[in-house]
N, C-alpha and C positions, 0 to 999 in steps of 0.2 A: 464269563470271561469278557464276554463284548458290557457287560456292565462296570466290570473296573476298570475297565480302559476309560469308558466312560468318564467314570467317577476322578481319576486321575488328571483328564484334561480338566477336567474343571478345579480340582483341588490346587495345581499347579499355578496356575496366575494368582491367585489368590494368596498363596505364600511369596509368593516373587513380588506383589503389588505390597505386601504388608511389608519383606525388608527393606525394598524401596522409602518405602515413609519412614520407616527407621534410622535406615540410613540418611534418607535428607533430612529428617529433623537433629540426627547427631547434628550432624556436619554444619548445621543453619548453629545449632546451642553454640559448638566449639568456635565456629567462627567470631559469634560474639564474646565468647569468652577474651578473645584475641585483642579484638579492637578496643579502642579508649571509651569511655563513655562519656556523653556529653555534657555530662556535669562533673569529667574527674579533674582533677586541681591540672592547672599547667605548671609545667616545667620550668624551671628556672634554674638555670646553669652558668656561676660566677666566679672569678677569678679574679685581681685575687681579694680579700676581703677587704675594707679601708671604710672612715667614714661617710664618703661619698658612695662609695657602694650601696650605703643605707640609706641615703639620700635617692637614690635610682629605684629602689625596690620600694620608698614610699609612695613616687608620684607612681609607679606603678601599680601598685595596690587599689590607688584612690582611682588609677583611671580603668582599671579591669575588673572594683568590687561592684555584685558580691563574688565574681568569680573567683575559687582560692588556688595560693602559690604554692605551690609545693619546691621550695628553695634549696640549690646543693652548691655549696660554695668549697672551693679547693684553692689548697697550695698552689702560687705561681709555677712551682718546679717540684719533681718527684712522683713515682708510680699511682700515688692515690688517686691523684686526679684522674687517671685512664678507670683508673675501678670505679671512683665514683659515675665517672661517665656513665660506662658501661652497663650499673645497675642502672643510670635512668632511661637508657635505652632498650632495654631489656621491656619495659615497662608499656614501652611503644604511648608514649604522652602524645595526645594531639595535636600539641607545640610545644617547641622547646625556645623559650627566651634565652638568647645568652649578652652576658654583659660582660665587659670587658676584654681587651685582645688576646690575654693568656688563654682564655677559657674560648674564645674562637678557634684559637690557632688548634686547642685541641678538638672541636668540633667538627671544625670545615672538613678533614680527609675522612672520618669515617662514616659519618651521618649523610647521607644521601636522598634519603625517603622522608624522613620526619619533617614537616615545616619548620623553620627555623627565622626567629626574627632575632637580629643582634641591637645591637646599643652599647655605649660608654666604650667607643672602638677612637680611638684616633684616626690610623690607616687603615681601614680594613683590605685596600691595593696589596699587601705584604703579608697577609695571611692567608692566601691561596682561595679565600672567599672570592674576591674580584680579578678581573684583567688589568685594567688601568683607570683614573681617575676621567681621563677623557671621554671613557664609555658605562658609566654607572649602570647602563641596561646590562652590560654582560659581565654575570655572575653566575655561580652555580645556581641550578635552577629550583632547590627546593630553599633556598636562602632569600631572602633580604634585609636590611636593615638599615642604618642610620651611623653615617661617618660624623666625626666632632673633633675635628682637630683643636691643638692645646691655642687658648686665647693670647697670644703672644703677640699676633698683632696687632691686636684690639689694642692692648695692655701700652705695649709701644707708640700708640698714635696716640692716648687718652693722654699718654704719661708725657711725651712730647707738647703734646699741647697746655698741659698743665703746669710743667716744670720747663720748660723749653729746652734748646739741643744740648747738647753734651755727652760727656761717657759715663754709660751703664756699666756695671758688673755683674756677669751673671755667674754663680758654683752648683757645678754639675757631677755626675758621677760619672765617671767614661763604663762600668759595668755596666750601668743601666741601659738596655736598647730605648726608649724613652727618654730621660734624660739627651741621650746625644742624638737625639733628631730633634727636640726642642731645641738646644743649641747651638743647634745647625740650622736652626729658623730664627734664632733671634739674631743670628752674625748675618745672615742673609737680610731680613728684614729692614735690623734696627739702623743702615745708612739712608734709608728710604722716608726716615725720620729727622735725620740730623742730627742721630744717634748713633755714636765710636761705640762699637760691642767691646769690651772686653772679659775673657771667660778664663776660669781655673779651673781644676780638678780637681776631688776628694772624693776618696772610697771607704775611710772610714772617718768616725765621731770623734776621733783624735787628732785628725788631719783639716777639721772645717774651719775651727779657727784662727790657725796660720794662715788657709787659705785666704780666707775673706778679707785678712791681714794687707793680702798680698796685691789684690784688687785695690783696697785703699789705696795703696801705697804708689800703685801704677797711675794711679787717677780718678777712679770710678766715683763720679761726683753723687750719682741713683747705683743702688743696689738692686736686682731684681731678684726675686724668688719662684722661680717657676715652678710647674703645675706637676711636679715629679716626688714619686715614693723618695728619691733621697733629698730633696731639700724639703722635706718634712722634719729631716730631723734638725736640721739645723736653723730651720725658720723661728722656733722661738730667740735665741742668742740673739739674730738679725733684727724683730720685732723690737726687742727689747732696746735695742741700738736706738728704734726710731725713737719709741717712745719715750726716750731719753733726749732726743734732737742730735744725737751725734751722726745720720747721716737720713737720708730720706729713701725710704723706701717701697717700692711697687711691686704688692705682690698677687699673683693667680693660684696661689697652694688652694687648695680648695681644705686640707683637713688640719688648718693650724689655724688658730687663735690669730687674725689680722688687725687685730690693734697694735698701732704703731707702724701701720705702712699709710702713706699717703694718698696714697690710691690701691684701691684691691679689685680687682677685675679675672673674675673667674667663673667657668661654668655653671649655669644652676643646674644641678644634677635631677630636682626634683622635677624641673620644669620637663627635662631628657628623658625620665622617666615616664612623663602623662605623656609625652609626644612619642614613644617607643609603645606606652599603651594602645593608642589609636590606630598605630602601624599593626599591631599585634588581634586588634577589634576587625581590621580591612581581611585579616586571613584566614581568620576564624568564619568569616561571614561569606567565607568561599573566594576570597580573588586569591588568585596562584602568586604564588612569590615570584616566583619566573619571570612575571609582566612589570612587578613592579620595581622601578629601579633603584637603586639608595643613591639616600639622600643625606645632603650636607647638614647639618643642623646644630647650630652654636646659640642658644641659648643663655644670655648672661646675666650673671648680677657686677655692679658697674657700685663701689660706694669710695667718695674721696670724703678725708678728715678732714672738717671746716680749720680745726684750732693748728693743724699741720700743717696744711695748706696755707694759712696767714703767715705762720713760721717762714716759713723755706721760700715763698716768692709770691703769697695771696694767691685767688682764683679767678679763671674768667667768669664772667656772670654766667649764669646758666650750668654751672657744675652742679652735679649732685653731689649732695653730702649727706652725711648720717652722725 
């Protein structure tokens, strides 16, 4: 009797120390099973697709290889985008890039934990990412990234100087949220120039050529094209105008063919790209998003027509041309 008692105490730890290790080695396996691994692709989460989109994803490429992208691009509008989300959260990525404001706006409320660096944002103030422009430190705290508003000042002072004052015309789509804060920066702006704004509206591809009609017709001596999904569509018609000499035109579209504007002054996407890779290299290498604050960053390509230029009023010395 007093022998198995014995033999008991002792058999007893020795069972309880074995599922112990059992147990912590589960738990240590599943734990990793959970986390990202340090060599899994990052996240890249975009909105909505365009050719500047491609342009953002290459300078990112070149400034984050060999490390690889694993890229989810979604609709502006409509449920996919919550599911695509959703699978790449699921996935618990190390970081999640996102570019563009449609693909923040869906970010910023549910994502909390994951680091998250943005880019190719105009306002990032109006997607619940930031508080106000005043205080770029306070933002949610697993976020940062990189505000660009559209180059409409640039464009405006370049084009002043080159063409001198007079009235612009700018056609906007009043559905686009985009579109009508552009041209609410260029009527704001362009008196700061010696530039009369005047603006029309069209919401479809049947409606732009009256429009622009209409501008003429009021006075619009420069046409402008700004940096908006809807004057893509109608920027070749306009181009085609310059490169004909029947009216001069300054445009920032980034995804149209700008021959036959006389000055083109718009973001370089790729440049936005290596600079949003660097931001993305700072967090990976362990600084908190938290600490760091977004920042402003307009990176441009700047090219006026020498032969246009001659046309319509010559240039100052020291223009760039192409």
């Amino acid at each position: 009797m007093s022998f198995f008692c014995s033999f008991s105490r002792r058999r007893f730890p020795v069972r309880r120390r074995h599922f112990l290790v059992v147990f912590l080695l589960g738990a240590a396996l599943a734990g990793w099973g959970c986390g990202p691994r340090p060599d899994s692709p990052l996240a890249v989460f975009a909105s909505p697709d365009s050719p500047h989109l491609r342009q953002v994803l290459a300078g990112l490429q070149a400034g984050l290889a060999p490390q690889p992208l694993e890229v989810t691009v979604i609709p502006e509008f409509g449920p996919k985008g919550d599911e695509a989300l959703q699978k790449l959260r699921d996935k618990h990525p190390r970081l999640i890039l996102v570019l563009g404001s449609p693909a923040l706006v869906r970010v910023t409320p549910v994502e909390k934990v994951s680091p998250v660096v943005f880019a190719m944002v105009a306002n990032p103030y109006v997607t619940g990412a930031a508080d106000t422009p005043e205080h770029p430190d306070l933002h949610q705290k697993n976020l940062t990234g990189i505000a660009s508003p559209p180059p409409v000042g640039a464009a405006l002072e370049q084009g002043a100087r080159l063409l001198g004052p007079g009235p612009w015309g700018l056609l906007y789509d009043p559905r686009e949220g985009q579109a009508v804060e552009v041209a609410k920066l260029f009527t704001e702006l362009a008196p700061g120039h010696g530039i009369t704004p005047l603006t029309e509206t069209s919401s479809a591809a049947a409606d732009d050529l009256p429009a622009l009609r209409r501008l003429l017709a009021r006075g619009a001596r420069v046409l402008y094209v700004p940096p908006t999904f809807g004057a893509a569509r109608y920027a070749p018609l306009v181009m085609a105008w310059g490169r004909e000499r029947q009216v001069p035109v300054v445009s920032s579209q980034p995804d149209a063919d700008h021959r036959g504007a006389v000055l083109f002054v718009a973001l370089d996407y790729q440049a936005l790209g290596q600079k949003a890779a660097v931001l993305a290299k700072r967090v990976l290498a362990g600084d908190s998003p938290e600490k760091i604050p977004i920042a402003e960053e307009m990176p441009l390509k700047v090219e006026a027509d020498e032969g246009l230029l001659a046309y319509w009023s010559g240039y100052p010395k020291g223009a760039q041309t192409r």
